[in-house]
C-alpha atoms as one frame of an Amber mdcrd trajectory, in Angstrom:
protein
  47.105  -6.092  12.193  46.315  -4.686  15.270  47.533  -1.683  16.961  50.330
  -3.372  19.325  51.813  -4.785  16.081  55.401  -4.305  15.866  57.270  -2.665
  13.057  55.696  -3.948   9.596  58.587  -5.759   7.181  57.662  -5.240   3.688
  56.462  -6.948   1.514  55.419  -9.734   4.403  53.420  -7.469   6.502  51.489
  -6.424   3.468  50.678  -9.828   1.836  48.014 -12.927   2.435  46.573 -13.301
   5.630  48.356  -9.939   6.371  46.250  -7.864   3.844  43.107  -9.570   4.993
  43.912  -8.587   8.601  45.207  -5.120   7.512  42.025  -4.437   5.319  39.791
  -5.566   8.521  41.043  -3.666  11.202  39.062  -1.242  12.268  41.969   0.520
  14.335  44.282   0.813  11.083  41.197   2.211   8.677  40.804   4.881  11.904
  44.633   5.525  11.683  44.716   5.765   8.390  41.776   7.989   7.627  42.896
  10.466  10.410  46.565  10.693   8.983  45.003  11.088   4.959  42.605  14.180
   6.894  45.884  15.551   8.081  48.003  15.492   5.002  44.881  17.216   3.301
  45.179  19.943   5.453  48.791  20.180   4.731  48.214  19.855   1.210  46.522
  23.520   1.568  49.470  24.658   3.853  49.724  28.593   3.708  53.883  28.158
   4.071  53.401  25.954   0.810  51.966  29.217  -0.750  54.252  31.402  -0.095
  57.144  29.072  -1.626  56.041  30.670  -5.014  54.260  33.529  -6.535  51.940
  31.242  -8.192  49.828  29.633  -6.740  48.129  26.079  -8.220  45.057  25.591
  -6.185  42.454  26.083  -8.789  41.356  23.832 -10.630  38.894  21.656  -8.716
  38.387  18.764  -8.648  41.728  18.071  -8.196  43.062  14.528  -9.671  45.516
  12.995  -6.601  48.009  10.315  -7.300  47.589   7.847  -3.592  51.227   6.274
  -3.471  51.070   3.017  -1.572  47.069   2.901  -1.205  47.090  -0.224   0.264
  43.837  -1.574   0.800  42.176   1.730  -0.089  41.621   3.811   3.328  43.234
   6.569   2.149  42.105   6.665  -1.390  38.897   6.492   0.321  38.665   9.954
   2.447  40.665  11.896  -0.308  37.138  10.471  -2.489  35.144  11.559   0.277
  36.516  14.967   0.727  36.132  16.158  -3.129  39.028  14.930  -5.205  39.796
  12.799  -8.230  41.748   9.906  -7.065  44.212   7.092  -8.516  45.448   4.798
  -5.835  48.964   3.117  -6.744  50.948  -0.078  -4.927  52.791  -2.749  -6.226
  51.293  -5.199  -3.994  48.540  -7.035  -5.604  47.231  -8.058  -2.344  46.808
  -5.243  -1.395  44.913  -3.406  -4.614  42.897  -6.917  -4.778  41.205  -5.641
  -0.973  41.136  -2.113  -2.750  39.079  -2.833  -5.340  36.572  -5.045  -3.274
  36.188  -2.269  -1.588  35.632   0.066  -4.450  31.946  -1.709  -5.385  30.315
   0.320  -2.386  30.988   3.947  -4.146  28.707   4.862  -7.126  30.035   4.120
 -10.728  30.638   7.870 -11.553  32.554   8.354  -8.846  36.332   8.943  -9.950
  38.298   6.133  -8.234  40.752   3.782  -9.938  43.136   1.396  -8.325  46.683
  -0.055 -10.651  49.053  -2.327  -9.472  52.266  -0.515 -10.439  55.510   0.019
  -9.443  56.297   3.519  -8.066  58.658   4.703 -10.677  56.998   2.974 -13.611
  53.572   4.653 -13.797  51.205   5.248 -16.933  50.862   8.919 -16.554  51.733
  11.469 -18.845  54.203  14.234 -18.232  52.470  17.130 -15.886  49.067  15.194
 -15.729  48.730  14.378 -11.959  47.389  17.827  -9.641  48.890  16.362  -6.309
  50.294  13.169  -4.710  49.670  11.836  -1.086  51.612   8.812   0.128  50.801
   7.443   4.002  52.998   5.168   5.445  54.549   3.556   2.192  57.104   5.964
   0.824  59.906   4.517   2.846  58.918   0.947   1.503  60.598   2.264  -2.036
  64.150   1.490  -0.298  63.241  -1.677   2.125  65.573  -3.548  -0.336  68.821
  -1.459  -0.623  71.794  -2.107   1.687  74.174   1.058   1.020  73.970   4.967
   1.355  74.653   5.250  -2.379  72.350   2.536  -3.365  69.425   4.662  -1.385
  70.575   8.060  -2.820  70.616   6.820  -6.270  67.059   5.556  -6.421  65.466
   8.313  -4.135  66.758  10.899  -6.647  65.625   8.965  -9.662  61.943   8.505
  -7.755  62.024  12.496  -6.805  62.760  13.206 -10.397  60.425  11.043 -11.807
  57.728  12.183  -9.711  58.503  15.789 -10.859  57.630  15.090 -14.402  54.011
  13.657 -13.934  53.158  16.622 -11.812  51.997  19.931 -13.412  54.019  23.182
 -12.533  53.386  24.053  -8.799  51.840  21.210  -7.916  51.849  19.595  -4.342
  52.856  16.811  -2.632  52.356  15.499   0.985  54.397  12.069   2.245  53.763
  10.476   5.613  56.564   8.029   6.343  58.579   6.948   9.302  62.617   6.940
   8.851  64.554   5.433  10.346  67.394   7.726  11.441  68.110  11.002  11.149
  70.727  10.169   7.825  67.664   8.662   6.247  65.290  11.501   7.277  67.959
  13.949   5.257  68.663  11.417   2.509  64.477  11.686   1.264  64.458  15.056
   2.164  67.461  16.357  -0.369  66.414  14.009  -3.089  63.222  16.062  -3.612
  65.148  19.851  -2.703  67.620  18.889  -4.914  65.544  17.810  -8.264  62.918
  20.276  -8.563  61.049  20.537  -5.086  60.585  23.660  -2.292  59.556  22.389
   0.790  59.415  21.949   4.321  59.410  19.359   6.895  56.849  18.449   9.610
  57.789  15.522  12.718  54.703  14.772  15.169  57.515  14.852  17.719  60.410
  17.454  16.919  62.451  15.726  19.278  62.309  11.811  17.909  65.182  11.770
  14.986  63.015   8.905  13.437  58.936   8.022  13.837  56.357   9.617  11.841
  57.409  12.470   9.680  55.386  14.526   7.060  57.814  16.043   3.593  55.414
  19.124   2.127  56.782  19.517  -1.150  55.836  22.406  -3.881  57.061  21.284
  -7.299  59.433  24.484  -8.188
């Protein structure tokens, strides 16, 4: 998948030949491991502290939940920079190229891959620290036609989400919406069910294109 690619479709984009060529280029790992860097750095936000009087950054290492791993680039640097990681997607192509990859990294690392779907995960109630999802979050609608259809299972998602993570935890999605209606509709579903937060755009001007939600779990 190289860099002039258009638009991915999921699930095709994602599958096959598609994961071999996504897991091989060396312009997506680049990408990928520059945007996981960033959301890092947002995960450790100052505006995120100040949402609440507490403040949750303590107990290190941290275990991260990696929403829509993919392959495993992002998994990867969040391994590399100190934390605990579990890398989730529902594509098994995908985990498959994930797991190859995992061999290289030393048994006692803490890496684990599971083919799952997002809002059926086998995690205990306030067990994960944080969660990081690049370019996959939007994926959890690709299917749904109507307004209401999306609202419905962004608000379950937001709410489920908010009972794996402990109290104050944080959470950092890169995704690209399509509209501005969209933008708002994954915004509100975490501000209304248990999140503070803030949003980030690359370009404050472009209503869609790559967005970052930080979330603080109230």
């Amino acid at each position: 998948m190289s860099r002039k690619t258009k638009k991915p479709k999921f699930p095709n984009s994602y599958i096959g030949e598609k994961a071999e060529e996504y897991d091989e280029s060396i312009w997506m790992q680049r990408n990928q491991k520059k945007t996981t860097l960033l959301c890092i750095q947002y995960l450790f936000d100052d505006q995120l502290d100040r949402l609440n009087i507490i403040n949750s950054l303590q107990d290190i290492p941290y275990l991260v939940l990696d929403l829509g791993c993919g392959t495993g680039f992002s998994s990867e640097t969040l391994l590399e920079n100190g934390f605990k990681v579990i890398g989730i997607d529902i594509l098994k192509d995908m985990i498959f190229k994930a797991r190859d990859r995992m061999k290289r990294y030393d048994k006692k690392s803490f890496l684990e891959y599971i083919l799952a779907d997002i809002n059926q995960l086998p995690f205990r109630g306030n067990s994960i620290d944080h969660i990081i999802s690049i370019s996959a979050y939007n994926f959890i609608i690709n299917t749904l036609q109507t307004s209401k259809e999306k609202n419905i299972l962004l608000t379950k998602t937001a709410q489920y989400l908010n009972t794996i993570l402990k109290p104050n935890s944080r959470m950092v999605l890169e995704f690209y919406p399509n509209d501005e209606e969209e933008l708002n509709q994954f915004k509100s579903s975490f501000i209304n069910n248990g999140f503070n937060g803030f949003m980030i755009k690359q370009n404050p001007n472009q209503k869609s294109g790559q967005t970052f939600l930080l979330l603080k779990k109230a």
